[in-house]
C-alpha positions in Angstrom: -45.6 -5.8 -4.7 -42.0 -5.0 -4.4 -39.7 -7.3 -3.1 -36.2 -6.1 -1.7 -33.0 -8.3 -1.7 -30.9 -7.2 0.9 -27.4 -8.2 0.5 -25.0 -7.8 3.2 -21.3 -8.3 2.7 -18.8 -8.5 5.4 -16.4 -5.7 6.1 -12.7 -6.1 7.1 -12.8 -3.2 9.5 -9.2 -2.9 9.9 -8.0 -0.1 12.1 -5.0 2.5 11.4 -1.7 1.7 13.4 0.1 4.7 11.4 1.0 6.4 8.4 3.4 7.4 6.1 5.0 10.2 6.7 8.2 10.1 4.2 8.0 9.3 0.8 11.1 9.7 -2.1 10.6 7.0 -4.9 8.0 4.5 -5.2 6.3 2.5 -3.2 2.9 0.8 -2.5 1.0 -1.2 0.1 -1.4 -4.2 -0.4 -4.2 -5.2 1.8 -5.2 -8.1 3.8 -7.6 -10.6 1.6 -6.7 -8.5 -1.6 -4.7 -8.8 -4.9 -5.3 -4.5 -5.1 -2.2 -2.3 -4.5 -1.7 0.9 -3.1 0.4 3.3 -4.9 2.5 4.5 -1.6 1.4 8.1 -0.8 2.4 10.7 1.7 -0.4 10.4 4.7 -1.5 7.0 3.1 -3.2 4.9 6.2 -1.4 2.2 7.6 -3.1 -0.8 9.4 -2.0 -4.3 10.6 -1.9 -6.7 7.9 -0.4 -4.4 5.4 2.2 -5.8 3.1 4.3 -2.8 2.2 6.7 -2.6 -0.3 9.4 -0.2 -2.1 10.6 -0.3 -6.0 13.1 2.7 -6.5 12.6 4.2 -3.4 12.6 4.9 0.4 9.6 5.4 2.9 8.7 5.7 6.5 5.8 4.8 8.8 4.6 6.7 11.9 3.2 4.2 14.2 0.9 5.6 16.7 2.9 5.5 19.4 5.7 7.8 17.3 7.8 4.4 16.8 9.0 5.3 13.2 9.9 2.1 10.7 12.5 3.5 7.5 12.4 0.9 4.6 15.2 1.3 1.7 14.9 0.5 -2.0 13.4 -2.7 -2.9 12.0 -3.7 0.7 9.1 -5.7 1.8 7.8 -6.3 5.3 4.3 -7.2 6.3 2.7 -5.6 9.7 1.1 -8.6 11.1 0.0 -6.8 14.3 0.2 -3.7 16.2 -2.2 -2.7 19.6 -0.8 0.5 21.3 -2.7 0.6 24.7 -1.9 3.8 27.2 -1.3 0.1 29.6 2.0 -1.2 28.3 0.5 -5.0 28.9 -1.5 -4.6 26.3 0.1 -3.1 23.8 2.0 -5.7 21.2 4.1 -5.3 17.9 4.6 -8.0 15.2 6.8 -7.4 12.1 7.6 -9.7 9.7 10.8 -8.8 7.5 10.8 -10.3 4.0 13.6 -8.7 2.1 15.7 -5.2 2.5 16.9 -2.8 5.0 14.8 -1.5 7.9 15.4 1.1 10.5 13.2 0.7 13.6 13.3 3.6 16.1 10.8 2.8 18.9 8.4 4.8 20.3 6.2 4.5 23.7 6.5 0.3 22.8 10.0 1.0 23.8 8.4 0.8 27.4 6.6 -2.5 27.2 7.4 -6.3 27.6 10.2 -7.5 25.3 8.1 -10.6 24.6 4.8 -8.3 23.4 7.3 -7.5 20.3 8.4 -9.6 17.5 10.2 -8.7 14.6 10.8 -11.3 12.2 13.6 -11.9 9.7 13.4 -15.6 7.4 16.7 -16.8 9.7 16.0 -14.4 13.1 13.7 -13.0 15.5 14.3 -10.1 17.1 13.0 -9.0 21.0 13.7 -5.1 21.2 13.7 -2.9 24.4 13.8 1.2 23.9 15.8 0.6 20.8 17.5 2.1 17.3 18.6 -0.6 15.2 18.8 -1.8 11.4 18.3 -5.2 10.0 19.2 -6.3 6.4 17.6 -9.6 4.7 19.8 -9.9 1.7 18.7 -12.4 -1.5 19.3 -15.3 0.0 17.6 -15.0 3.6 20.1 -13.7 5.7 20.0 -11.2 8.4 22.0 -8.4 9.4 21.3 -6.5 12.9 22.7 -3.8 13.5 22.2 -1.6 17.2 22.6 2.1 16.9 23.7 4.4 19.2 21.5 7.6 20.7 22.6 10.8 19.6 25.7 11.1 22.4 27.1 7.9 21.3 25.5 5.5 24.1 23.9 2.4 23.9 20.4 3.3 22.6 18.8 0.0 24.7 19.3 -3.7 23.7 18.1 -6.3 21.5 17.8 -9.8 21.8 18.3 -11.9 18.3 16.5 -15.5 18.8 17.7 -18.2 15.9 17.1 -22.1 16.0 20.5 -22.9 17.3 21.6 -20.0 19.9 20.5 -16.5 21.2 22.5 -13.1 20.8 21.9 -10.5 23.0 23.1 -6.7 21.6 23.8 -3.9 23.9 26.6 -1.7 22.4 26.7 0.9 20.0 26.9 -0.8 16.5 27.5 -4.5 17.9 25.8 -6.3 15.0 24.9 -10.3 14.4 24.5 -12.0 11.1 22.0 -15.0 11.1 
């Protein structure tokens, strides 16, 4: 008589929000519930709950929706969630900004509610609408935002940066905040 032990283990089905699509340097990504890295790799899947990092190096991530995140050297951010939904209600972003520079060009989540995306710095959060912007967290926490301009030199949308003791709303080419 045979006996069978059927083991079943859970499986974090987590779903691709993007990729990466540029790559100089190193880089790598670690998973949700995992000590395991990533070595960072041209096409490399990217899904919420990634903690990605650069050493010597520079990367960017296409986000479904063609939003595109650049991260310099020796940058960490962790993408805590991202839905893209054809219905702009549904759709939601949620960065989390540890240390580094970031550009974030937004794609179709340009379109939805401002308070469906949240971008985290350790001193700021940041509410974008159809923007380009920067945002620097230097050793000791602090945060540099930084609107860009569109190609012609206007105002490329408008970003709202939320602290503890006021609000800053950026609408101008290259008006910046420190926090």
């Amino acid at each position: 008589m045979r006996k069978w032990l059927l083991i079943f283990l859970p499986l974090a089905v987590q779903a691709q929000v993007g990729e990466i699509t540029e790559l100089r340097g190193i880089g790598e990504v670690v998973r949700q519930d995992t000590t395991d890295s990533l070595t960072a790799e041209l096409e490399l899947d990217i899904s919420s709950y990634d903690d990605v990092r650069t050493g010597n190096g520079r990367m960017a991530i296409s986000f479904l929706d063609d939003s595109v995140l650049r991260l310099t050297e020796h940058s960490k951010i962790v993408i805590d969630d991202f839905v893209f939904d054809p219905d702009p209600s549904k759709s939601r972003l949620a960065l989390n900004m540890a240390s580094g520079t970031a550009r974030f060009l937004t794609g179709a989540l340009g379109r939805i509610n401002k308070e469906n995306i949240s971008i985290r710095t350790p001193t700021a959060t940041i509410a974008i609408r159809g923007t380009d912007f920067t945002t620097t967290v230097d050793e000791i926490g602090r945060s540099l935002i930084i609107l860009l301009p569109n190609e012609d030199g206007s105002s490329s949308g408008e970003i709202t940066v939320e602290t503890a003791a006021s609000t800053v709303v950026l609408n101008q080419p290259f008006q910046a905040t420190m926090t």
